[in-house]
MARBA-3410 file (N, C-alpha, C, O; in Angstrom, 1 decimal):
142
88.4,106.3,115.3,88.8,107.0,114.1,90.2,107.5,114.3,90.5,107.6,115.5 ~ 91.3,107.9,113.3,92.2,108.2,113.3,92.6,109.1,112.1,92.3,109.1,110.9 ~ 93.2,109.8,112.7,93.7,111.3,111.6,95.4,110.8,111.3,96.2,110.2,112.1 ~ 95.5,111.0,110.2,96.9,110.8,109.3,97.3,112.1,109.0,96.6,113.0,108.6 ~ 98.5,112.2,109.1,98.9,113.7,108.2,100.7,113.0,107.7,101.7,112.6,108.3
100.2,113.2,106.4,101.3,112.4,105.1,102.0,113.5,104.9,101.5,114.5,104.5 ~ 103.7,113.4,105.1,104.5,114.3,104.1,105.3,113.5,102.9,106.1,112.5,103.0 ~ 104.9,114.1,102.0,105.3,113.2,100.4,106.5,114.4,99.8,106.5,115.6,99.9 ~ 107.3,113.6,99.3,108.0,114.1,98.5,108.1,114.2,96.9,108.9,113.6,96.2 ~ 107.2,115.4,96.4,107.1,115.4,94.8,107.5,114.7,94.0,107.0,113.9,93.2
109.0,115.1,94.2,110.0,114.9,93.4,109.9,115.6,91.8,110.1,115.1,90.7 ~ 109.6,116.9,92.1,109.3,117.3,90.5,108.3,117.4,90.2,107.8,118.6,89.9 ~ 107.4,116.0,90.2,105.8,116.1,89.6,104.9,117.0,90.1,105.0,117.0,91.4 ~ 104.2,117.5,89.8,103.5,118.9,89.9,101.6,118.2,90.1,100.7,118.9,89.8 ~ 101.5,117.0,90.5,100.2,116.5,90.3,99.9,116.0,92.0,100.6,115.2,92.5
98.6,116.6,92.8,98.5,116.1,94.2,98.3,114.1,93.6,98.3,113.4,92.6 ~ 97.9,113.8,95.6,97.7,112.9,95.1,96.7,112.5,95.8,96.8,111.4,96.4 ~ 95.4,113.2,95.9,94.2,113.3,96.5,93.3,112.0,95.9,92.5,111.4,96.6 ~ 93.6,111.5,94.6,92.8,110.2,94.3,93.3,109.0,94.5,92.6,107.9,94.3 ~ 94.7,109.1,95.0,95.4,108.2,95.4,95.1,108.1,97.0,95.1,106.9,97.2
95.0,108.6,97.9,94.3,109.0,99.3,93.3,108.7,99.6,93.0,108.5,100.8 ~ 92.4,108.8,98.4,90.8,108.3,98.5,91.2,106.5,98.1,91.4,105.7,99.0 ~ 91.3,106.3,97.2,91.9,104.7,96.7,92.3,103.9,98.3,91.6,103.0,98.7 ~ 93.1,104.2,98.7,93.7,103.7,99.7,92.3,103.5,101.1,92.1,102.8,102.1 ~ 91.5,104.3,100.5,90.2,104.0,102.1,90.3,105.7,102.7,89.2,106.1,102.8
91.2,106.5,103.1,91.4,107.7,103.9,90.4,108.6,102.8,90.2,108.6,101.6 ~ 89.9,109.5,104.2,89.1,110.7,103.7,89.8,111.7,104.2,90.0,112.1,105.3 ~ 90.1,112.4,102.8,90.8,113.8,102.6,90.1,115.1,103.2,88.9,115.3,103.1 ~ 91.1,115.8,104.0,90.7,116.8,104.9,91.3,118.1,104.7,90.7,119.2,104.8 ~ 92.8,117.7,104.6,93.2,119.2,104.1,94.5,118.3,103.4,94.9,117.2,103.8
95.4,119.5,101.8,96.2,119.8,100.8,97.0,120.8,101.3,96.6,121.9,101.8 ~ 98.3,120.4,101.0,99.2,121.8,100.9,100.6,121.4,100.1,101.0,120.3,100.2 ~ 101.2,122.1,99.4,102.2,121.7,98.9,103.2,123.5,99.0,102.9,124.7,98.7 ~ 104.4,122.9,99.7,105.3,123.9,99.5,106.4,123.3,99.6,106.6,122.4,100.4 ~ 107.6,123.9,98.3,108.6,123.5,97.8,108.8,122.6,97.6,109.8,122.2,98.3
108.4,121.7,96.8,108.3,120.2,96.5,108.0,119.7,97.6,109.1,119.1,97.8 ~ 107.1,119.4,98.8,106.7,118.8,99.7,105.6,118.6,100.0,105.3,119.6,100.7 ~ 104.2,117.7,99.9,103.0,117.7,99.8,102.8,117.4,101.5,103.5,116.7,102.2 ~ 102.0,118.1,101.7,101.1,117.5,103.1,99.7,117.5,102.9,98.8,118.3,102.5 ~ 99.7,116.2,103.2,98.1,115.4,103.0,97.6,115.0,104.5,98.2,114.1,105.0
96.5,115.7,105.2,95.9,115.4,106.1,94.7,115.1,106.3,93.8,115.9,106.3 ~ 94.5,113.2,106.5,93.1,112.7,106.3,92.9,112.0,107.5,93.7,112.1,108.4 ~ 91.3,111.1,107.5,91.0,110.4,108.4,90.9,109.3,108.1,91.1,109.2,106.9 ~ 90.6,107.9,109.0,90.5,106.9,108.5,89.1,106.4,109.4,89.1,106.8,110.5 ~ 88.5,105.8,109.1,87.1,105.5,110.3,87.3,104.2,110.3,86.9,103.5,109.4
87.9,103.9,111.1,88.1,102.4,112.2,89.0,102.7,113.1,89.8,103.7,113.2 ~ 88.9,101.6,113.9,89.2,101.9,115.5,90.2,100.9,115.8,90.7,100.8,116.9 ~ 90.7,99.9,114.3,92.0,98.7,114.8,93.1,100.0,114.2,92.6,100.6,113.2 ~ 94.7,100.5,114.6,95.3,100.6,114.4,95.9,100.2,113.4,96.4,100.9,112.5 ~ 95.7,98.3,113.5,96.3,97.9,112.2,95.8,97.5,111.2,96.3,96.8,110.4
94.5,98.1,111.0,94.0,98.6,109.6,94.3,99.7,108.9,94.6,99.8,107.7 ~ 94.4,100.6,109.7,95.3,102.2,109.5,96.7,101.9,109.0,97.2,102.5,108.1 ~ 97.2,101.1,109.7,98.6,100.7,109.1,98.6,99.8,107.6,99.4,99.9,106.7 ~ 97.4,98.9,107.5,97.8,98.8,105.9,97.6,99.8,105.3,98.5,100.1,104.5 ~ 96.3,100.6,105.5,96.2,101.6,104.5,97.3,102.5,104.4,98.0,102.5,103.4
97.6,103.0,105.2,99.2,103.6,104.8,100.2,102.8,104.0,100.7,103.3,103.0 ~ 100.5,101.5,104.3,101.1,101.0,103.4,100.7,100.8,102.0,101.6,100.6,101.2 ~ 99.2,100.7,101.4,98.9,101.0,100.4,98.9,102.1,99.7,98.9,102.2,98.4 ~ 98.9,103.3,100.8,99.0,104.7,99.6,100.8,104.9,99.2,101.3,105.3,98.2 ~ 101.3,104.2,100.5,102.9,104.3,100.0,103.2,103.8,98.6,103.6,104.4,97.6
102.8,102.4,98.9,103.0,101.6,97.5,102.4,102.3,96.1,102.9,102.1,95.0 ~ 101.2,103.3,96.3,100.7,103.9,95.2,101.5,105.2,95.2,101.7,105.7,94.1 ~ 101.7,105.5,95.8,102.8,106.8,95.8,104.1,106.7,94.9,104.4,107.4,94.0 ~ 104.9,105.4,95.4,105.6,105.1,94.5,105.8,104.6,93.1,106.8,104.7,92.4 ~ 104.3,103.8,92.9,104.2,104.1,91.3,103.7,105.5,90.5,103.3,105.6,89.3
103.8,106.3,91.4,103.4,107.2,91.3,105.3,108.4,90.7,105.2,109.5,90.1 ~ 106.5,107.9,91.2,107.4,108.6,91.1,107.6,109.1,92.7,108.8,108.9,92.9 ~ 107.2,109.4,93.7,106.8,109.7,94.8,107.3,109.0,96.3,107.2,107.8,96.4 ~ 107.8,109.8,97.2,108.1,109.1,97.9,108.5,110.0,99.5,109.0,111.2,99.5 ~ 108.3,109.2,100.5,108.4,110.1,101.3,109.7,109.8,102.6,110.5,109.0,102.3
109.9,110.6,104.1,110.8,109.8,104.8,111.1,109.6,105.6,110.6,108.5,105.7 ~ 111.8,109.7,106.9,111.5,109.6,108.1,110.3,109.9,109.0,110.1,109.2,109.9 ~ 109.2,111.3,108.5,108.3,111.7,109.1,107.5,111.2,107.8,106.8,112.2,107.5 ~ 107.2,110.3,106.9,106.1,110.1,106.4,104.4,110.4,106.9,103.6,111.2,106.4 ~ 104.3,109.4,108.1,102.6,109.2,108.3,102.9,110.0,110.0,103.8,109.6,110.7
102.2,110.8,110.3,101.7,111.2,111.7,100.7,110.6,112.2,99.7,111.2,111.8 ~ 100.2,109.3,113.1,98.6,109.0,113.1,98.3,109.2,114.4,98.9,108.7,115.4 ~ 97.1,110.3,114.4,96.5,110.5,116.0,95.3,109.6,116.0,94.7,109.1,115.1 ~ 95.2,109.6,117.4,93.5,108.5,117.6,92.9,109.9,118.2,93.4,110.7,119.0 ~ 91.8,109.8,117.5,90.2,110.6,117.8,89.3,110.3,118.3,88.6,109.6,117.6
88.8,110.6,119.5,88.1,110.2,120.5,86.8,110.7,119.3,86.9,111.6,118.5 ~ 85.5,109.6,119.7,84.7,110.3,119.6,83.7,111.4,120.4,82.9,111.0,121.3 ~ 83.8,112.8,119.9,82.7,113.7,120.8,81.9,114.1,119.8,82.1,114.1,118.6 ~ 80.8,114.8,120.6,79.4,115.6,119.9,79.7,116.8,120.2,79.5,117.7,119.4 ~ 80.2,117.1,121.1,80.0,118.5,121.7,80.5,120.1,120.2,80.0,121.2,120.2
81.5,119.7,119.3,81.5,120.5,118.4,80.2,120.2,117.3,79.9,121.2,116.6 ~ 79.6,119.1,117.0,78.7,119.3,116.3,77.2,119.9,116.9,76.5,120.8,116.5 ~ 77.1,119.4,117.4,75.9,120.0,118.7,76.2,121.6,118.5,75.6,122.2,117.7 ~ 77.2,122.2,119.2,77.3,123.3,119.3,77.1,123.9,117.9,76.1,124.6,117.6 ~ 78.1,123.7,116.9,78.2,124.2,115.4,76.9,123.9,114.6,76.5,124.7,113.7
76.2,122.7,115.0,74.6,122.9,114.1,74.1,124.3,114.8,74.0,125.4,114.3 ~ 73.7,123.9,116.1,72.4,125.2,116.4,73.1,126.2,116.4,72.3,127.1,116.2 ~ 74.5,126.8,116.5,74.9,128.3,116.2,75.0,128.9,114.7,75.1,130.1,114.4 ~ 75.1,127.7,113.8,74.9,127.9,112.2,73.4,127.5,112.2,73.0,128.7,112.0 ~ 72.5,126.9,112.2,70.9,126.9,112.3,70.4,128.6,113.1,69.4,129.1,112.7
71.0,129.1,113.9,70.4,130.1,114.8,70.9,131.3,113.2,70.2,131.5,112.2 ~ 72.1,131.9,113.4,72.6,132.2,112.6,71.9,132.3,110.8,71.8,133.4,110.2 ~ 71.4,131.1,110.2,71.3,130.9,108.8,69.9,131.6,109.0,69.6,132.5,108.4 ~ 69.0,130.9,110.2,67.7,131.4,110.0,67.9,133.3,110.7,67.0,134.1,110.6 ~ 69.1,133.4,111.1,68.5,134.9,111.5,69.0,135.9,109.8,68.4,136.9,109.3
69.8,135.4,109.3,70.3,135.8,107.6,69.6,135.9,107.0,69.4,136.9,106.5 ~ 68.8,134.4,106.7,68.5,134.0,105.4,66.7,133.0,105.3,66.1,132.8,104.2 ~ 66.4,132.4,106.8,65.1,132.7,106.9,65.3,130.7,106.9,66.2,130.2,107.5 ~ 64.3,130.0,106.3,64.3,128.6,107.0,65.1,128.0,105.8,65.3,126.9,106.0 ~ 65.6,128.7,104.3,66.8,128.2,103.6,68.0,127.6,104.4,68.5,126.5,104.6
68.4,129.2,104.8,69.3,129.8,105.9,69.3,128.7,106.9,70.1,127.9,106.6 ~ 68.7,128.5,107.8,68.2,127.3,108.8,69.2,126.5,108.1,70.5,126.6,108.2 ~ 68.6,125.7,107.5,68.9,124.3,106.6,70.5,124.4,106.2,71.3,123.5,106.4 ~ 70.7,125.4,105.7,72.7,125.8,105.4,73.3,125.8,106.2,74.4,125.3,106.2 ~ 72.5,126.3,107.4,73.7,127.0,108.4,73.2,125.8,109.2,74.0,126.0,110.1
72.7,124.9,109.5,72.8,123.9,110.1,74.0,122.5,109.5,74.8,121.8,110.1 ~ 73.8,122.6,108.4,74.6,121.5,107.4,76.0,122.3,107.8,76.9,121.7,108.5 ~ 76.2,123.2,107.6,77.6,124.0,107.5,78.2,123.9,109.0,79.3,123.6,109.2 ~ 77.3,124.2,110.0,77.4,124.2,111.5,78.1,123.0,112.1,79.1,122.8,112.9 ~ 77.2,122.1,111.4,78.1,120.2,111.5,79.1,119.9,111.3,79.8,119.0,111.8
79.4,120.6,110.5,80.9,120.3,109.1,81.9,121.1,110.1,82.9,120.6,110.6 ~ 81.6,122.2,110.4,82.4,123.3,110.9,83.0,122.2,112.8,84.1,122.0,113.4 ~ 81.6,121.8,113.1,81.9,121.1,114.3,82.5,120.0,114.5,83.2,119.7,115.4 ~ 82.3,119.0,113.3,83.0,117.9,113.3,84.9,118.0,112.7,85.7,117.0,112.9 ~ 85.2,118.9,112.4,86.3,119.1,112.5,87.0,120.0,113.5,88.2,119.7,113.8
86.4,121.1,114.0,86.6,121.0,115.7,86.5,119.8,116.5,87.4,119.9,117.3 ~ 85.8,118.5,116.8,85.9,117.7,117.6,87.1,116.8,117.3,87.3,115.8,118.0 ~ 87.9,117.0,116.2,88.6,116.4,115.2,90.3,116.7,116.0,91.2,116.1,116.4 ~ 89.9,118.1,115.9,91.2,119.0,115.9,91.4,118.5,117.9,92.4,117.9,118.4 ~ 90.1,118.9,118.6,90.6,119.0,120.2,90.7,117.5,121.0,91.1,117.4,122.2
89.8,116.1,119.8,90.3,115.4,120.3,91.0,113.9,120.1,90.9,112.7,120.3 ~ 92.0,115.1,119.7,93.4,113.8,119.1,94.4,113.5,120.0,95.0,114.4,120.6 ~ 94.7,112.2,120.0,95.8,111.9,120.9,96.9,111.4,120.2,96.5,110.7,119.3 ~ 98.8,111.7,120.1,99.3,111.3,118.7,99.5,109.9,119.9,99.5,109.8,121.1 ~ 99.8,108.8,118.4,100.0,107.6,118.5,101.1,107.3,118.2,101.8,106.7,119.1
101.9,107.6,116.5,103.2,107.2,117.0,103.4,107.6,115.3,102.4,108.0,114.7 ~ 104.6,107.6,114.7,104.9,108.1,113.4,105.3,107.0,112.9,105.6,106.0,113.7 ~ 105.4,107.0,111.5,105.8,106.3,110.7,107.1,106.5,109.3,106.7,107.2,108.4 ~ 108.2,106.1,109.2,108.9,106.4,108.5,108.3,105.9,106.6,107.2,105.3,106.7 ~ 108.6,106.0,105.6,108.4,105.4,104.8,108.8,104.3,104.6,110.0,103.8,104.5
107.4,103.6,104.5,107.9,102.0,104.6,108.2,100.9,103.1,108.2,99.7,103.1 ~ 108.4,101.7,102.2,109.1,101.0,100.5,110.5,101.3,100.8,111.0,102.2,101.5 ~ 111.3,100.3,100.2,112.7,100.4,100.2,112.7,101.4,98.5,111.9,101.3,97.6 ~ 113.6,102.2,98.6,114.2,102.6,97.2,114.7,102.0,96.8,115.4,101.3,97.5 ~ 114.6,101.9,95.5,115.3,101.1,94.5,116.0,102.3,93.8,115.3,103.2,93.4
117.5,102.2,93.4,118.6,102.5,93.3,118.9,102.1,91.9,119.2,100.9,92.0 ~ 118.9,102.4,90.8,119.0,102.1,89.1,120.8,102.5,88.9,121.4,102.4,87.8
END
């Protein structure tokens, strides 16, 4: 699996580009936009590199019909080992947790939430970076 983290450049337009992210194959993880600069940080689930690398070239290409465009630091891509150890841990401390709150609902939440919470900790501690990407469309110049 591999984590991307995209800096786009607005240019003005005021619209993310979260369905254009999904389009391309990547699952959206975290949004931010400050001062006309979007950071889009998603995953991709496969393990060839250069499938990761088309999809990036495809969100680029939709980026740009989009007005959009990004530039030297476009794509960040880490490889993500797979571990259990944050979901393991984050189910039964949100399962222990939900059922001491909220009873075997509670259980059931805080187990589903405990997962979620853990699989993005195993996300975060085990990324290795791979290598960056500039934007890869030429501008076109009118």
């Amino acid at each position: 699996m591999y984590k991307v983290i995209f800096k786009v450049n607005s240019n003005g337009k005021f619209t993310n580009s979260l369905k254009t992210l999904s389009k391309s194959g990547f699952i959206p993880i975290y949004f931010k936009r400050d001062r006309g600069i979007e950071e889009y940080t998603a995953v991709y689930r496969s393990n060839d590199i250069n499938e990761v690398k088309e999809a990036i070239m495809d969100f680029a290409y939709l980026l740009s019909k989009e007005g959009k465009s990004g530039g030297y630091d476009f794509a960040k891509i880490y490889k993500i080992e797979d571990q259990y150890l944050g979901k393991v841990a984050g189910g039964s401390l949100g399962a222990l947790l939900g059922y001491q709150l909220a009873g075997i609902a509670g259980l059931i939440l805080g187990t589903l939430g405990g997962i979620f919470l853990g699989e993005l900790l195993d996300i975060e501690l085990g990324q290795t970076p791979v290598g960056l990407l500039a934007w890869p469309i030429q501008q076109l110049t009118e």
